[in-house]
C-alpha positions as CSV (number, residue, x, y, z in Angstrom):
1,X,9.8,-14.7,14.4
2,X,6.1,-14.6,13.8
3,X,6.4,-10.7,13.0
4,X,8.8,-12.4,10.2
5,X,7.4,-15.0,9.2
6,X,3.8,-12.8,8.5
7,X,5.9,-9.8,6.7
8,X,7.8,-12.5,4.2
9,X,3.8,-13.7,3.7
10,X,2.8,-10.6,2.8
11,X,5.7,-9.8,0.2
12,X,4.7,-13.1,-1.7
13,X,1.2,-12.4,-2.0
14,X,0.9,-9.4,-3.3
15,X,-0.4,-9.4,-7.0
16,X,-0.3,-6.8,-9.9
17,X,-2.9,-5.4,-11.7
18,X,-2.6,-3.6,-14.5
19,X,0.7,-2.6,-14.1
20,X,0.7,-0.5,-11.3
21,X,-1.8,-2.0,-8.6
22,X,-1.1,-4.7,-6.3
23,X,-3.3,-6.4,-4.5
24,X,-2.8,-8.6,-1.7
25,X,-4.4,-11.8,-1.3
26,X,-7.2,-12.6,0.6
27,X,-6.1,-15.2,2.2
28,X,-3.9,-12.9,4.2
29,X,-7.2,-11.0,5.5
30,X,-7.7,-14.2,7.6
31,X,-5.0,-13.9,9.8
32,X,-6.6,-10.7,11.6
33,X,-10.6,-11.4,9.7
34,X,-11.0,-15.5,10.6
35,X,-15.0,-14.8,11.1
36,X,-15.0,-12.1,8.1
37,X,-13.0,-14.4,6.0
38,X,-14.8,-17.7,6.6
39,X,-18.4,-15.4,5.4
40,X,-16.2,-14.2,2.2
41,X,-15.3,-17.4,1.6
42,X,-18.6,-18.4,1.0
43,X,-20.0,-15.4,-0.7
44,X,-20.3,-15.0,-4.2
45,X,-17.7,-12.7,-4.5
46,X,-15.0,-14.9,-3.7
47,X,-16.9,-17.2,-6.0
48,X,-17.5,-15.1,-9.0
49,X,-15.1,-16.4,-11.5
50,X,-16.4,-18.9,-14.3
51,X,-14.9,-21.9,-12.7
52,X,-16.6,-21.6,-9.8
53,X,-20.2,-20.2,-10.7
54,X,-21.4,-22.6,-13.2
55,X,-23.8,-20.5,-13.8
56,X,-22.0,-17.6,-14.9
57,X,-19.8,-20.3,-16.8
58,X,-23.1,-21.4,-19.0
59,X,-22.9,-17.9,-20.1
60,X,-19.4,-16.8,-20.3
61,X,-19.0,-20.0,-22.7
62,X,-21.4,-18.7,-25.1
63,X,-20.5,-15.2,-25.4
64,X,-18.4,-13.9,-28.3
65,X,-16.2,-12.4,-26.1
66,X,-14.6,-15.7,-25.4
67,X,-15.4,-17.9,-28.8
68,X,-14.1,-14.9,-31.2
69,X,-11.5,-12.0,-29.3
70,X,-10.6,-14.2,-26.6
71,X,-11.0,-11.7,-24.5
72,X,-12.4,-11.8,-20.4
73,X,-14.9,-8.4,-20.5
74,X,-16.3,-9.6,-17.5
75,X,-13.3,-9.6,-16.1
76,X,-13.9,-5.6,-14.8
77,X,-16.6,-6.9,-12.5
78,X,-16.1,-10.5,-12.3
79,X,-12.0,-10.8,-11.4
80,X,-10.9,-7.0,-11.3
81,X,-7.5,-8.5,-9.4
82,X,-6.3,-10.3,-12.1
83,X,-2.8,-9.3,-13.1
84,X,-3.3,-8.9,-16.4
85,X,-7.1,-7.1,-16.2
86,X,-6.1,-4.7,-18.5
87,X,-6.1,-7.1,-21.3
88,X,-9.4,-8.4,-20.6
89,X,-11.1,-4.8,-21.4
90,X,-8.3,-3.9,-23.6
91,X,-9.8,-3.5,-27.4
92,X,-7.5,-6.2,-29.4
93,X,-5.7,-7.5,-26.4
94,X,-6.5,-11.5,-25.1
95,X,-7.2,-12.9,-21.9
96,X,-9.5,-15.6,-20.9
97,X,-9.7,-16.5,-17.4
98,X,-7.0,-19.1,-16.0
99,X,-7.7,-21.2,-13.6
100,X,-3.8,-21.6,-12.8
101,X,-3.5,-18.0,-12.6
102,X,-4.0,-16.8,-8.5
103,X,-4.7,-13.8,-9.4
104,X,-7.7,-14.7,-11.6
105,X,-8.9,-17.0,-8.5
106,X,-9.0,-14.1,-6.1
107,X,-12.1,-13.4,-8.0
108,X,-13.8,-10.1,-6.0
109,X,-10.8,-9.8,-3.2
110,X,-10.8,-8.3,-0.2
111,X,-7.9,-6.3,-1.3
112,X,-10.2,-5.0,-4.2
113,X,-12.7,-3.8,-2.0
114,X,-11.3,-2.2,0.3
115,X,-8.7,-0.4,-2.2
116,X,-11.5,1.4,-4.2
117,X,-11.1,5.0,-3.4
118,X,-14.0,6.8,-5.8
119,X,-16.0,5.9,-8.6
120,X,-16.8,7.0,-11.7
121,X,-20.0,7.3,-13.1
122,X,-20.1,5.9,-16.8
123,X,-23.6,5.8,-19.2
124,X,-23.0,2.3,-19.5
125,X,-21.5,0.8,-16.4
126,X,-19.1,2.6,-13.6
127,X,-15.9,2.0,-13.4
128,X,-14.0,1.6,-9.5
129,X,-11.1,3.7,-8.9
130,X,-8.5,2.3,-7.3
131,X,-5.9,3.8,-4.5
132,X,-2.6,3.1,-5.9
133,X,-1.3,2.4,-2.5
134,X,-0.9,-1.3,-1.7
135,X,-1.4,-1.2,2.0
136,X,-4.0,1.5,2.3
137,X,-7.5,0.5,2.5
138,X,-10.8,1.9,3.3
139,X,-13.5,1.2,5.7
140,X,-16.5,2.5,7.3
141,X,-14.6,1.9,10.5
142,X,-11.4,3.4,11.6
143,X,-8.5,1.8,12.5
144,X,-5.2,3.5,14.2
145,X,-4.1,-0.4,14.8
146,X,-0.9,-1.2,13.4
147,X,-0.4,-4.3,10.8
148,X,2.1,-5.9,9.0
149,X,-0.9,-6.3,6.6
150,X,-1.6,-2.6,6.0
151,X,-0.6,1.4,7.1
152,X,-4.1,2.6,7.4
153,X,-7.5,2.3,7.7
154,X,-9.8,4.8,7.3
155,X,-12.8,6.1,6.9
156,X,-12.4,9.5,4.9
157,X,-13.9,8.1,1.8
158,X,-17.7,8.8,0.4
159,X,-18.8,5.6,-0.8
160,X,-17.8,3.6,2.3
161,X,-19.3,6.3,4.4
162,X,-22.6,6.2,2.9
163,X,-22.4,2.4,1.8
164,X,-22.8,3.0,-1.9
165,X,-19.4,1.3,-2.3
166,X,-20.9,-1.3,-4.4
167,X,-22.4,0.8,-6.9
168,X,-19.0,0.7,-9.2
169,X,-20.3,-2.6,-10.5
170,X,-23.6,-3.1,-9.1
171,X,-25.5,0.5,-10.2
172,X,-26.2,-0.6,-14.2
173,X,-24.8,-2.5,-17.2
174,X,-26.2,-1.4,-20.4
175,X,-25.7,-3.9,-23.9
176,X,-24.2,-2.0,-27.0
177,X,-27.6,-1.7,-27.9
178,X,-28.6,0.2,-25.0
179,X,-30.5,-2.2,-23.0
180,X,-30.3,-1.9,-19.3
181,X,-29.4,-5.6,-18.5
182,X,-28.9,-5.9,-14.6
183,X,-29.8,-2.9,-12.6
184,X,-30.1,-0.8,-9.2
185,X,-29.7,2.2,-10.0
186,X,-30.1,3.2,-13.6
187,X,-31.5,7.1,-13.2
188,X,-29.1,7.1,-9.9
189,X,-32.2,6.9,-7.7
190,X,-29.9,5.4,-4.8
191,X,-27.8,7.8,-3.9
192,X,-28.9,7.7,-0.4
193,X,-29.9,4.9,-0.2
194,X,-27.3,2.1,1.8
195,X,-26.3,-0.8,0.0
196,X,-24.1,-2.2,2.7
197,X,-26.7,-1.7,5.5
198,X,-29.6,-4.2,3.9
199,X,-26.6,-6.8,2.0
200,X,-23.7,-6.7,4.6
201,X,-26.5,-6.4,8.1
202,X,-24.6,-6.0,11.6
203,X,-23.4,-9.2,12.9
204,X,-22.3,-11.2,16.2
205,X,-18.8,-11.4,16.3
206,X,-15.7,-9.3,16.5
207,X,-14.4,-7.7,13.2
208,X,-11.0,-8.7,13.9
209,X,-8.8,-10.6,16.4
210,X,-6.8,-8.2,17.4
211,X,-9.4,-5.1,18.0
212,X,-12.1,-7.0,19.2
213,X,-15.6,-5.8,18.3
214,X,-19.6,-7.1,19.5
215,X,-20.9,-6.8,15.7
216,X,-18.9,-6.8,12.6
217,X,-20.5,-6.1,8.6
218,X,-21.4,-9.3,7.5
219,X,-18.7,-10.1,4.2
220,X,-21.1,-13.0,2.9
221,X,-23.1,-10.2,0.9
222,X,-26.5,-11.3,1.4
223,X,-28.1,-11.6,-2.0
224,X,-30.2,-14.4,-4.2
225,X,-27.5,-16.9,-4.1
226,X,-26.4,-16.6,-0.6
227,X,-27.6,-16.1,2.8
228,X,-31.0,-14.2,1.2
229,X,-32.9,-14.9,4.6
230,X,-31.2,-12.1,5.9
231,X,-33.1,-9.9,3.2
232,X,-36.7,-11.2,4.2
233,X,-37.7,-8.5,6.5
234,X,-37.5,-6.0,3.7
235,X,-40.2,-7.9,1.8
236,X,-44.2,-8.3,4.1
237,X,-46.5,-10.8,3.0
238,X,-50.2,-10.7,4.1
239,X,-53.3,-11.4,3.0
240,X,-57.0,-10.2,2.6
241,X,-59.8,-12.3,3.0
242,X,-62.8,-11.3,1.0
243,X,-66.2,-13.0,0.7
244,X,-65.9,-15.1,-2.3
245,X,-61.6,-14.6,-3.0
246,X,-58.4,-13.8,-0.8
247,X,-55.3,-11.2,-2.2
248,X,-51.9,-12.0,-1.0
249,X,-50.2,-8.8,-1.0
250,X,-46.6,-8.8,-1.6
251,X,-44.9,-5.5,-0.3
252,X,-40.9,-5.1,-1.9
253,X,-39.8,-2.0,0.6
254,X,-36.5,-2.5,-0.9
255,X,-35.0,0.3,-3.3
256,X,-34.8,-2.2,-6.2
257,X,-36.9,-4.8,-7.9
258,X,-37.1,-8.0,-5.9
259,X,-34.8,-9.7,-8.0
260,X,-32.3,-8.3,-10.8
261,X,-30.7,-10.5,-13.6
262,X,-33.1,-11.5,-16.2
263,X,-32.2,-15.1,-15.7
264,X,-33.9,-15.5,-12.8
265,X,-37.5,-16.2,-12.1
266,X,-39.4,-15.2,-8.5
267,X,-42.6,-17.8,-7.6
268,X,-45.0,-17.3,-5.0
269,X,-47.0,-20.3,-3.9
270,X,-50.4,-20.6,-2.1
271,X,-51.6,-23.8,-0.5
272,X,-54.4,-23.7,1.5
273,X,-54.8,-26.1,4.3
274,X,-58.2,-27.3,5.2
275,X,-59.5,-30.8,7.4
276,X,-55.9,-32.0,7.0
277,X,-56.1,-31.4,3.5
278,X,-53.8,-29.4,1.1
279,X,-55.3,-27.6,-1.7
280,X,-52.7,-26.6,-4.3
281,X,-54.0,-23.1,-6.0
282,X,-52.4,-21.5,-9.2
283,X,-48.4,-20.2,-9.0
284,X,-47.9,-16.7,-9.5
285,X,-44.5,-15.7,-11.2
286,X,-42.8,-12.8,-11.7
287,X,-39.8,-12.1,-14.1
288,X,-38.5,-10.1,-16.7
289,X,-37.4,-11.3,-19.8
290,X,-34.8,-9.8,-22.7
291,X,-34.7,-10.3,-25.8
292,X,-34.7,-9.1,-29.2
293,X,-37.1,-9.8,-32.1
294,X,-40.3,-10.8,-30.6
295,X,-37.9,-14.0,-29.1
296,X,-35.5,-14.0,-25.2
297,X,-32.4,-13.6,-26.5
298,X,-29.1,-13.9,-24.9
299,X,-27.2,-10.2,-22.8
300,X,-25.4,-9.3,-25.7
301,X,-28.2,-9.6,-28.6
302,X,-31.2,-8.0,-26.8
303,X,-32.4,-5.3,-27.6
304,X,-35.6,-4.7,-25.9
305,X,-37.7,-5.9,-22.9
306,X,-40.3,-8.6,-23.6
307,X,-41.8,-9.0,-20.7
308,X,-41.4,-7.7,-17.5
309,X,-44.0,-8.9,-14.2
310,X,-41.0,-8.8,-12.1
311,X,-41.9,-6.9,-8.6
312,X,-40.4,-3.5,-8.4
313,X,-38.8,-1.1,-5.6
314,X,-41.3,0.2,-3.1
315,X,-44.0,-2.1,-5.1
316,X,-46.9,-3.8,-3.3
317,X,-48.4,-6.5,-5.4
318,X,-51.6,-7.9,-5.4
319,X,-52.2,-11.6,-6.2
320,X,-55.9,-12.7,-6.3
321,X,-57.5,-16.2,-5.8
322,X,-60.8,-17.0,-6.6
323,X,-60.7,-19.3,-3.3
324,X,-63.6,-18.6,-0.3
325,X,-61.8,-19.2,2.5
326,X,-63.7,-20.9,5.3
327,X,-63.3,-20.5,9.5
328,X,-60.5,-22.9,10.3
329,X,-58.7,-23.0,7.0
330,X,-54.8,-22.0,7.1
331,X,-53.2,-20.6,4.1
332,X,-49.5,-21.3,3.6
333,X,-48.0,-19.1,1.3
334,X,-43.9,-19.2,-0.2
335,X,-42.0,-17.0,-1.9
336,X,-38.8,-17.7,-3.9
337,X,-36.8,-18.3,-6.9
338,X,-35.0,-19.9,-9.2
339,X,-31.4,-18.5,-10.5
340,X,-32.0,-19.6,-13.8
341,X,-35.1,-19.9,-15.2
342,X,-36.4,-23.7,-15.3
343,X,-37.5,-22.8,-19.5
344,X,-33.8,-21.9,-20.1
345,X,-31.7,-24.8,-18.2
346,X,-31.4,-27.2,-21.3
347,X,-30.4,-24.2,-23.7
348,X,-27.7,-23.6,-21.1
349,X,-26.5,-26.9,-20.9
350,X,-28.0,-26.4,-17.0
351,X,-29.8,-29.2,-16.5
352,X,-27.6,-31.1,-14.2
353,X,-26.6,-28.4,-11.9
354,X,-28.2,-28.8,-9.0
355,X,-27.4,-24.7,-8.1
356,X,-29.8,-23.7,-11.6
357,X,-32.1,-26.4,-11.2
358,X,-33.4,-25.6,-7.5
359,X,-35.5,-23.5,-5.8
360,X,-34.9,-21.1,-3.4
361,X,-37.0,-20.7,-0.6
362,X,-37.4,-16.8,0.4
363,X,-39.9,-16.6,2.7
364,X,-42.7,-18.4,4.1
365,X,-45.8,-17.0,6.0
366,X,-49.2,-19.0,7.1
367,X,-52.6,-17.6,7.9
368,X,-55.2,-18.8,10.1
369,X,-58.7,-18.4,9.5
């Protein structure tokens, strides 16, 4: 009966796309995946969609896209299970996103994910390529297990093999101007690199319930929204203390800039701490900022880079202090970000979203003297 019950599940959950793929729903995942799940869940890939990013929503709402064809673009990276995807990037067709629609609020699936069987590379973004079997996913693990949920599981396939599977949506996205807007991997310098191994770390906990495992990937994809503690130890603070000044060097041993979408803005804070007393000194920020004109200008006008302090791949930054640090004195020094710049939250319509408006704490360090 269960057997049953969990095959008659399956048949009503399975979604087209574009007229030939399927997709099941994620939901279904968590039968076998509770502890993968319950980290999707929570990721911003389950969360991707503009009724549930409000950030992405401040956006999306201002983009001509949506006020003059009517028409999801983002869509391709943003809910690539829709059912009707190939009207969102279809010139002349319209689609907006539904929030009725269950396909649109699978967002980033499971399904998706595992489904992509190559990608292609494209000057202005990739494109994912997706299996056209509905119940044969890939993996970096594999599976001879059989499911009512899927036929195999394997691990024949490049980009899960070397962990570049993310670099369908997450390598570059140029404007029709040109401009590289959100980037890893613009000249292709990480192809061997590993993008699962630093944003989906080995975790406690079995991949699934019934082939039980120590560690499993962890599916909450580590990144500036969500669970970015787990992406600390790729980024060493220390400091060296000089006669008459200090330098706080900041050392990104990632294979990207520190942080990626021009919205966002890195700070690093330095207190120092002497007799029970804090001193305050001067904020260092880093960011990079489009725009087009001399002014920041919104992803689709821009045309050039304005500024750009932002800390880059394999980078170590200095940041001086004219500060003469004394025997005793402890230096406390933070790292972090905002997701949207705090100079931008009104022209967004931001200013009461708690998600824009706070800072994230990245790291913290203290030095004793």
């Amino acid at each position: 009966m269960k057997k049953i019950s969990l095959l008659l599940f399956l048949s009503l959950s399975l979604f087209a796309n574009d007229g030939v793929h399927k997709f099941a729903s994620s939901k279904e995942c968590k039968e076998c995946h509770p502890k993968i799940y319950n980290e999707y869940y929570g990721s911003m890939h389950a969360n991707a969609t503009p009724d549930k990013d409000p950030i992405h929503k401040a956006v999306w709402d201002k983009h001509p896209h949506k006020n003059k064809l009517e028409q999801y673009s983002c869509g391709k990276c943003h809910s690539p299970a829709a059912n009707n995807l190939d009207k969102m990037i279809t010139k002349g067709q319209k689609a907006l996103p539904d929030t009725q629609n269950e396909t649109h609020q699978e967002a980033i699936s499971c399904a998706y994910c595992h489904r992509i069987q190559s990608i292609e590379k494209h000057k202005l973004n990739n494109t994912n390529i997706i299996s056209k079997t509905s119940k044969k996913y890939y993996s970096s693990q594999k599976s001879s297990l059989e499911s009512p949920y899927h036929k195999t599981i394997t691990q024949n396939n490049q980009h899960f093999a070397d962990g570049n599977v993310c670099v369908g949506c997450h390598s570059h996205n140029l404007n029709k101007h040109g401009l590289n807007l959100c980037s890893t991997n613009i000249n292709d310098e990480m192809s061997q690199a590993n993008c699962v191994s630093c944003h989906m770390p080995k975790v406690n906990g079995s991949v699934s319930s019934i082939n039980e495992t120590k560690m499993h990937s962890f599916h909450g994809f580590a990144g500036a929204h969500y669970k970015s503690e787990m992406l600390s130890k790729y980024v060493d603070i220390s400091i060296l203390k000089n006669i008459d000044h200090f330098i706080v060097n900041i050392d990104n041993r990632s294979s990207h800039a520190l942080l990626l979408h021009p919205m966002r803005l890195a700070v690093l804070k330095i207190a120092v701490i002497r007799d029970g007393k804090t001193v305050e000194l001067e904020e260092e920020t880093f960011v990079r900022v489009i725009g087009k004109d001399g002014k920041p200008a919104m992803p689709w006008l821009a045309d050039t880079t304005l500024v750009d302090t932002m800390i880059q791949a394999n980078e170590k930054r200095a940041v001086k202090r004219d500060f003469k640090l004394q025997k005793g004195d402890r230096v406390d020094v933070i790292l972090g970000w905002f997701l949207v710049h705090p100079e931008s939250l009104k022209s967004l319509g931001l200013e009461n979203q708690e998600v824009a408006k706070e800072f994230h704490l990245f790291k913290k360090e203290s030095f004793n003297f």
